[in-house]
N, C-alpha and C positions, 0 to 999 in steps of 0.2 A: 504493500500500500504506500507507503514510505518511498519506493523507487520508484513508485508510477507518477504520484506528487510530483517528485521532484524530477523525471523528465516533463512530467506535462507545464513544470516552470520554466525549465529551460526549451522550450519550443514554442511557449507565447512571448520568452524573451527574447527568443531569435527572431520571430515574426514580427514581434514590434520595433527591434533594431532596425530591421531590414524595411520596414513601413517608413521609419525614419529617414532613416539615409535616401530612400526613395525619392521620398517629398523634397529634400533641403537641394537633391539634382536636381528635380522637376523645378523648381523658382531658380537655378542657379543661372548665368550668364551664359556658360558651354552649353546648358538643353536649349536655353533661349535660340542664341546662334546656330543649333542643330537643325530646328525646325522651320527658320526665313529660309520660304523658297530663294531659290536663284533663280528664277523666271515667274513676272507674274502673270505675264496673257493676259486674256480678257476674256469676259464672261461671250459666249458665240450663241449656246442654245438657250433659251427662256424658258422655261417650262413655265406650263398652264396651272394657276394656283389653284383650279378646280378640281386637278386631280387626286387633289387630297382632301376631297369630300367626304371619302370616307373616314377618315382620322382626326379631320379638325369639327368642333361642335360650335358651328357659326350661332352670334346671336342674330337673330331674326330682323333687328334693327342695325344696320352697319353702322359704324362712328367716323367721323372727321378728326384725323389727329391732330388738326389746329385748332378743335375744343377744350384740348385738353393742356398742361402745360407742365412739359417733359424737360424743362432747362436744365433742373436739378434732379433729375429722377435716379440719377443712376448714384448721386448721396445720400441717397434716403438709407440707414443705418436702420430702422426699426420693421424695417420688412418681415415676416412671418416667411419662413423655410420655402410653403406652397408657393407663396407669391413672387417670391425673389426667383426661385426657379420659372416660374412662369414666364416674368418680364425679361430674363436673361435667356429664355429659349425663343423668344421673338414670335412667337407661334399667334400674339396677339394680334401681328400684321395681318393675317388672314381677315380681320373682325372688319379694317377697313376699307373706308368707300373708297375707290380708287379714285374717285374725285380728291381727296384729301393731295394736301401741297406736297409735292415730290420733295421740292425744297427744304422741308419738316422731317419730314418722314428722314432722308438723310442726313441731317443734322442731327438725330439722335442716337444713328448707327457712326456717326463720325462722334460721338461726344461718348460710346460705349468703347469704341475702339482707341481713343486717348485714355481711357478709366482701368483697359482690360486687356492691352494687345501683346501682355505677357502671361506665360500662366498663372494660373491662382487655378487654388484646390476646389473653390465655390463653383463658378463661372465657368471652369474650363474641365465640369464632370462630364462624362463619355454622354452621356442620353443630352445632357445639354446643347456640349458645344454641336451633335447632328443635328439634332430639333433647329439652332440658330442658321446650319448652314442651308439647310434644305426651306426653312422660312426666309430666309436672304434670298436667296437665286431664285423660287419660287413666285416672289412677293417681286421681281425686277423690274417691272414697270411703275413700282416705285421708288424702287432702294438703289435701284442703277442706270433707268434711263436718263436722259439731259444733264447728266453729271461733269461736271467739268473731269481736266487728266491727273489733275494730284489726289481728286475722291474715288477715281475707279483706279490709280495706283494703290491707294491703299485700303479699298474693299476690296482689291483681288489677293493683294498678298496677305491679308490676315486670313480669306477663306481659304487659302493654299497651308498656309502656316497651322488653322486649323485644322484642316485636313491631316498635316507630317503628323502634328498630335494625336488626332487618332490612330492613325496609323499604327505609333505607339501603344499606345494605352487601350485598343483595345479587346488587345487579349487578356487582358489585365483584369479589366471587368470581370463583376461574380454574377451581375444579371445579364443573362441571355437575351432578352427582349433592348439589355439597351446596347444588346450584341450587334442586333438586326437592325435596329435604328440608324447605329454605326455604322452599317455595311450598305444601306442606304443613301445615307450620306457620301460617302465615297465614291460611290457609284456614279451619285448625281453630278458632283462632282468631276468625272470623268468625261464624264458626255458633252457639262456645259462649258466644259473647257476642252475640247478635242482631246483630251488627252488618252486615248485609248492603251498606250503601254505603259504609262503610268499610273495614274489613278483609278485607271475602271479596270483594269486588268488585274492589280491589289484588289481593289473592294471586290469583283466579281471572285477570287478565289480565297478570300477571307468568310464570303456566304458562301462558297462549297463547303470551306471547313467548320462555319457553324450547322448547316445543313446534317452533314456527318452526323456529328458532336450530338444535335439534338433531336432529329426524327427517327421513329425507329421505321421497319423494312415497309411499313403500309404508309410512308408518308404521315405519321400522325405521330404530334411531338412525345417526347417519350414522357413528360410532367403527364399523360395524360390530361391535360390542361384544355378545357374545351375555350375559355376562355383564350388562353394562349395560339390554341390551333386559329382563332378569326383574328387575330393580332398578324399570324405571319403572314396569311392569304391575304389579310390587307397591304402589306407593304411587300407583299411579291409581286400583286397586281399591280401597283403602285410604281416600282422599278418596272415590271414590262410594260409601263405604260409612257415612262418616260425612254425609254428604247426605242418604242413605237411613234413618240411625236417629236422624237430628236431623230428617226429616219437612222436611225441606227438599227444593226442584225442582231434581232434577241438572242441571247445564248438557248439552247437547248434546254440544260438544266431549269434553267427557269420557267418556261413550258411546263416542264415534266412535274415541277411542286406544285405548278400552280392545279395542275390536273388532279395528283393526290389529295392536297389539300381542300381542294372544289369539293371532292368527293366525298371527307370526313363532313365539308360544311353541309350539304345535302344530306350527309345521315344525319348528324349533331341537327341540324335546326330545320332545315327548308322541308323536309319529310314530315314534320309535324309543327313549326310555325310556335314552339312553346321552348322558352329556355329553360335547359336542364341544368339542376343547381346540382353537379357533381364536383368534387374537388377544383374548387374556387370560381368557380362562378356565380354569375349575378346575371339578374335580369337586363336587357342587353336592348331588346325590340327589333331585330335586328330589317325592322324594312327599310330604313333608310339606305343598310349598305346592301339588301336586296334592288333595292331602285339602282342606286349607281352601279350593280353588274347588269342589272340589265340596259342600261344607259350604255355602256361600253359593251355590249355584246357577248359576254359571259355566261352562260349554264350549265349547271351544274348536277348531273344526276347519280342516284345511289340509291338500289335497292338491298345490299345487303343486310342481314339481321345482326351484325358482329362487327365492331371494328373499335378499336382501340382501349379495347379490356370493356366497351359497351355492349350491351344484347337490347335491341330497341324493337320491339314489334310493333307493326300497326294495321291497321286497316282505315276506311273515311273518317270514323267516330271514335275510335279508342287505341292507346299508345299505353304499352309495360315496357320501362325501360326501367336496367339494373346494370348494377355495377360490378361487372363479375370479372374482372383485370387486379394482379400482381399489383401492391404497391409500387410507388415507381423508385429508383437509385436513387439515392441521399440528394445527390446534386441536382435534381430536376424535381426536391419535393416541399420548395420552399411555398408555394402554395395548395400542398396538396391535404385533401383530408381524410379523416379515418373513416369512409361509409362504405367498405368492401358487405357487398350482395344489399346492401339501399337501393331502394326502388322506387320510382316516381312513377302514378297511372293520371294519365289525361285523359279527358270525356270530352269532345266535341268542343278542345284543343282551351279546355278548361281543369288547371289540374285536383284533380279527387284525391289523390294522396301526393306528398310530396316531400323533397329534404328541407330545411331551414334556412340556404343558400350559406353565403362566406364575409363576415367580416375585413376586409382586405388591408385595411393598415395594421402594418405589422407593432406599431410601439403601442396599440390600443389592446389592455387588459382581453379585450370580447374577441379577438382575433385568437386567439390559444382555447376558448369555448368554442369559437366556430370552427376551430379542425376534432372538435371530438366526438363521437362515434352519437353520443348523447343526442345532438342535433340533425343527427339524419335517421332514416325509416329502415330503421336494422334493432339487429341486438346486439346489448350490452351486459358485459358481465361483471361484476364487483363493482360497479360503478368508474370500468375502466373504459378505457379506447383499444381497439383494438389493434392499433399501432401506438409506437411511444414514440412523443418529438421531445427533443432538446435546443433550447434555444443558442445562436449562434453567435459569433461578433458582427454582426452584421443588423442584431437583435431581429432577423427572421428566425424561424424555429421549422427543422429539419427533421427528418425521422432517424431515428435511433435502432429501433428494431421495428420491421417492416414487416411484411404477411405474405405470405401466396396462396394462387388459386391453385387447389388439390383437384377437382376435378369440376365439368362442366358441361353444360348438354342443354341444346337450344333446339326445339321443334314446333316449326309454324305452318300449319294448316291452315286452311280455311274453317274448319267447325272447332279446331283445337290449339292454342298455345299450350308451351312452357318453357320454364326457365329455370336450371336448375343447377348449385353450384355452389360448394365449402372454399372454404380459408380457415389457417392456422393459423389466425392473428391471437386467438388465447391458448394454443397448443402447449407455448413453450414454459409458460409462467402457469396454469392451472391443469395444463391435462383435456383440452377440450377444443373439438372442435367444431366452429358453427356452417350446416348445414342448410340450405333453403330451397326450398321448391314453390312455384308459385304457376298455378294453372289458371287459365280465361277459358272458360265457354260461350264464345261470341253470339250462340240463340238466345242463352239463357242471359247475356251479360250479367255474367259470374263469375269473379273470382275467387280460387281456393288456395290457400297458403297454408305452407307445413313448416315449420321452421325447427329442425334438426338441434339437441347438444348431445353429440357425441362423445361419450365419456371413454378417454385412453389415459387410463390408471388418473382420474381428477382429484380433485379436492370436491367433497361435499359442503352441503350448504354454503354455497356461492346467490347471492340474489343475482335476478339475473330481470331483464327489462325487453322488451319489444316495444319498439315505439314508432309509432303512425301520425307523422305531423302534417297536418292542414296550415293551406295558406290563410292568412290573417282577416277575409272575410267570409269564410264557411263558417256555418251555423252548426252544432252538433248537441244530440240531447243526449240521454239514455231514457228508454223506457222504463215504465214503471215495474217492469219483473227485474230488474237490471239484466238481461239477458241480450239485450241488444245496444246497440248504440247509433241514432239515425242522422245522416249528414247531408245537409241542404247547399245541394251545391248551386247556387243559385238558379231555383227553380227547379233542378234536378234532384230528386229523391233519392239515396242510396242505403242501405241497412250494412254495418257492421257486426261478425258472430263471433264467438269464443267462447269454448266453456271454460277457460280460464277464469281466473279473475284479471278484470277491466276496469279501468277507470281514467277518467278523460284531466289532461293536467294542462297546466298555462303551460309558454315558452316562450319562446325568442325564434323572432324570425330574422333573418338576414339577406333575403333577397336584393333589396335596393342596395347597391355597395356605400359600404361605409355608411351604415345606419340602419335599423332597427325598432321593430314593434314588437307587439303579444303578437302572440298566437297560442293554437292550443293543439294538443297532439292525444291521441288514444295511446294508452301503454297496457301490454299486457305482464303480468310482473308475477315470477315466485322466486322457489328455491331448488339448486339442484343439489341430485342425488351422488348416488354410485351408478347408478343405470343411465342409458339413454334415455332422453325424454324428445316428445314432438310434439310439439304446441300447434295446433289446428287453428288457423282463422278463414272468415270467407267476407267478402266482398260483395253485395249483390244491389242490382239495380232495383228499385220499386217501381 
């Protein structure tokens, strides 16, 4: 214990060494001079700021930035984290009228680039300094047209200069998403400055090597991340879309994700048109970036029942989708959560049962609740999760010991679903493992749930929990034998069974990201034995 201590202090002491010495190169004089290109060009291709309809969330009212008065903005010392990131990735330019004075509008990018046009740890973090370059070039019929030659010398060679910085930094990065953003930017980069052996020839094989790194063989990112999976289909379309208006030859590769990924996005959403709250996601809506593919000529079909640890059945009126996929490797499970075999059912693309969604800021106490097993439509044993996370330096929390699927069996007819499929997420610490089978009779709309604990040598009297969480405006009573429990999906009648013992409890829902209501969930709850037990429930329509 004693020897483990003390290497695990000398390895956070090497790591923070080496974080240091890092930092004091990165502000030194040598990175400085590393990174001023020797040629600055000039900006050649424009790209169209509409292409990033899908990613930026315009307000509805555009703004004049000679409303507003930015002389001093970039001294403002009392800025909140969000905000200061916000204003320093520029992404606000999007918001205006392009009536607004070019003359302005440059004056604030020359009075950022006097404040900033060395590094600094704030301003010059990997997801930023892309966001700023791809809001620059994007935004150039304000930021670079009618510019005199001392303001386009020096917006060309800071966005070159930012570029060699990423370039650097960002393998460096521990988020992947602001991998992609990065490799984005590089890219654009490339184009709008002809530079095809330099800058897009890097960015283009720094996104083969995230590519690698983070999709597994079906195209689908390995976080299992359904969220994450419409992040990178946006900004693949995104780059081949700037390929395609810069009259430049899409690479292959690029083609080829965006097929895969189309494919995960038709079974994850466009098959059923309801977001599914599995390991971190939130309610999304996703038509607006339905419109923009099909604005750009994009579609995207997928009928299989299986893809990326999901088994999703449907027909016109009704969808059982479950979670029956392997946790995912430490490094791709910084949003991931413990609802291995959770299952969400939709009714005429309203859902009847469902998980709790994801708290997403990671320094918020309700973000380490919302990865536990507690808040999605599964069982719980001792009041555990069925995977364990540890929080990180990063202050995300990661998994520690993870679970896998033992076996698994998917069969969809026409008169007959099921879905049926264990994990060993309480094997290793209780001796148990949880088993689930869930049938639909689509005449009868009925479903039948068998929920398996497998005792191999356990520990007895363990409490144990099944829980069935309803979205935040379902109505649910119990009858007076307490024998039933009936839920008013609006307007929709459905009956809950168990001869268990039942009983209906508040909770916490988390769908809308980053925030939170009641809701309330059915739990069925005892204790286990020495023996196997199968807890029976059914589902049926009124």
């Amino acid at each position: 214990m004693i020897f483990n201590d003390l290497l695990n202090f000398i390895n956070n002491s090497y790591i923070f060494s080496k974080k240091k010495i890092r930092s004091l190169y990165l502000r030194s004089n040598i990175y400085n001079r590393k990174i001023i290109p020797s040629v600055f060009g000039s900006l050649e291709y424009h790209p169209s700021p509409n292409l990033l309809d899908s990613l930026i969330k315009y307000d509805k009212k555009k703004i004049n930035i000679e409303n507003y008065s930015l002389n001093k903005i970039w001294d403002n010392k009392d800025l909140k984290e969000k905000d200061y990131r916000n204003l320093n990735s520029f992404f606000w330019l999007f918001s205006l009228d392009l009536r607004s004075s070019k003359k302005a509008t440059q004056k604030v990018i020359l009075q950022w680039i006097d404040k900033n046009h060395r590094y600094n740890s704030k301003s010059w973090e990997v997801d930023i300094v892309a966001k700023r370059i791809i809001a620059w070039t994007s935004n150039s019929r304000l930021t670079y047209e009618d510019s005199g030659a001392n303001y386009k010398d020096k917006f060309n060679g800071v966005i070159k200069k930012q570029i060699n910085h990423l370039i650097n930094e960002i393998e460096q990065s521990e988020w992947v998403d602001d991998k992609m953003i990065g490799c984005a930017a590089i890219i654009l980069t490339g184009l709008t400055y002809h530079d095809k052996e330099g800058y897009l020839k890097t960015g283009l094989s720094l996104l083969r090597k995230l590519v690698k790194f983070s999709f597994d063989n079906d195209g689908f990112p390995k976080s299992r991340s359904i969220r994450q999976l419409c992040f990178y289909l946006k900004y693949f379309i995104l780059i081949r879309e700037w390929f395609k208006e810069s009259q430049s030859e899409i690479p292959d590769f690029i083609n080829e994700n965006i097929y895969y990924l189309g494919q995960a996005y038709a079974f994850s959403w466009q098959n059923n048109k309801v977001d599914l709250l599995f390991n971190g996601n939130n309610e999304t809506k996703n038509v607006d970036f339905d419109y923009y593919l099909k604005k750009l000529g994009y579609s995207f079909k997928n009928q299989s029942n299986e893809l990326g640890g999901y088994a999703v059945l449907n027909n016109k009126k009704t969808s059982l989708v479950m979670d029956v996929g392997s946790s995912p490797d430490k490094k791709f499970s910084s949003n991931y959560q413990a609802g291995a075999l959770s299952f969400e059912i939709v009714s005429n693309r309203k859902k009847l049962i469902c998980n709790s969604g994801y708290f997403q800021n990671h320094n918020h106490q309700l973000n380490e609740l919302s990865k536990s097993s507690a808040i999605h439509s599964t069982l719980i044993l001792d009041d555990r999760s069925s995977c364990k996370f540890d929080k990180t330096k990063d202050e995300s929390s990661k998994i520690s010991h993870g679970l896998k699927i033992l076996e698994k069996n998917i069969v969809f007819e026409k008169n007959y679903w099921k879905i049926n499929a264990a994990h060993d997420g309480y094997l290793k610490q209780y001796g148990i493992i949880h088993k689930r089978e869930i049938e639909f009779y689509p005449e009868q709309i009925k479903f039948i749930g068998h929920d398996k604990i497998i005792s191999k040598n356990s520990i007895k009297n363990l409490k144990f929990e099944i829980r069935f969480h309803l979205e935040p405006n379902i109505k649910i009573m119990k009858t007076q034998d307490n024998k039933s429990i009936l839920i008013d999906l609006d307007g929709e009648g459905w009956k809950f069974n168990s001869s268990n013992n039942m009983n209906i409890n508040n909770g916490l829902y988390f769908g809308k990201k980053d925030f939170f209501v009641d809701n309330q969930n059915i739990v069925i709850s005892g204790m286990t034995n020495d023996e196997n037990q199968t807890i029976k429930w059914e589902i049926t329509k009124l």
